[in-house]
N, C-alpha and C positions, 0 to 999 in steps of 0.2 A: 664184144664190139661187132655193131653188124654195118655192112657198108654197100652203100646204094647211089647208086647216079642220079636218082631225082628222089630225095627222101619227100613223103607224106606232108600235108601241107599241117603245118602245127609242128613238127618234127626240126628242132634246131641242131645242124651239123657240130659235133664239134671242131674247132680249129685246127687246122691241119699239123703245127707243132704237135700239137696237143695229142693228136692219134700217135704222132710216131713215139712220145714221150711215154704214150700209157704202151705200146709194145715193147718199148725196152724196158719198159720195169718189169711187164709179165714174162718177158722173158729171164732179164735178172731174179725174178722170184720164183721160176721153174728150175732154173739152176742152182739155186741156193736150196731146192727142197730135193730137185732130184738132179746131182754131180756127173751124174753117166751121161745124162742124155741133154747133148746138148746141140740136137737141132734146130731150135729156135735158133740162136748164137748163127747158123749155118745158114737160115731164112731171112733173119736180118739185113746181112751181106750178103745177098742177092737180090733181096728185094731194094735195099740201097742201090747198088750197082744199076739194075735197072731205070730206077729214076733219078741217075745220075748224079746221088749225093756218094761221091766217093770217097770223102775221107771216112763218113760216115759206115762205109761198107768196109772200110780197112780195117778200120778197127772191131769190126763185129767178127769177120772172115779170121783175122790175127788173133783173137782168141779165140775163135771155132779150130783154128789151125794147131795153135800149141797146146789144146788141149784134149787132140781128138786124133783117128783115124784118118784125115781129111781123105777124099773122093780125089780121082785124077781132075773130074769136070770142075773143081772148085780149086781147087791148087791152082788148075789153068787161070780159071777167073783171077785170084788172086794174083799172079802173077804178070795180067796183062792190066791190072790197074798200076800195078807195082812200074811197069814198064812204060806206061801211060799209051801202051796200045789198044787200050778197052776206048770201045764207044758204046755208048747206051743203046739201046732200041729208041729208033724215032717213034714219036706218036703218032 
């Protein structure tokens, strides 16, 4: 997937569901082939957090968390959406 702010003229975007759909499957399907490494699961839930889809980052973060070493910076994360002290980054 490549991603550009003014794609090529002929070049049709896909849908914006539609990108974050095809990330959590590549990411469900790096996990399902390699169980240790489960960064993607950790990039999900941040990159959610950021664009303010936060249930969406709870649930990626919640199973990055029960299934991994989690980082203090992401525990934090985690736990200020939990608190609903998290605000996004304005654009």
């Amino acid at each position: 997937m490549l991603f550009m702010r003014q794609p090529p003229p002929g070049v049709q975007p896909l849908p914006r569901n539609e990108v974050f759909t095809s990330l959590e499957d590549q990411c469900r399907n790096w996990i399902e082939h390699e169980p240790g490494s489960l960064r993607c699961a950790r990039g999900l839930g941040d990159l959610y957090a950021r664009l303010d889809k936060l249930p969406e980052s709870l649930k990626w973060l919640e199973f990055y968390i029960s299934n991994s070493r989690p980082d203090p910076a992401i525990l934090s994360l985690y736990q200020q959406i939990r608190s609903g002290t998290f605000h996004a980054p304005t654009r």
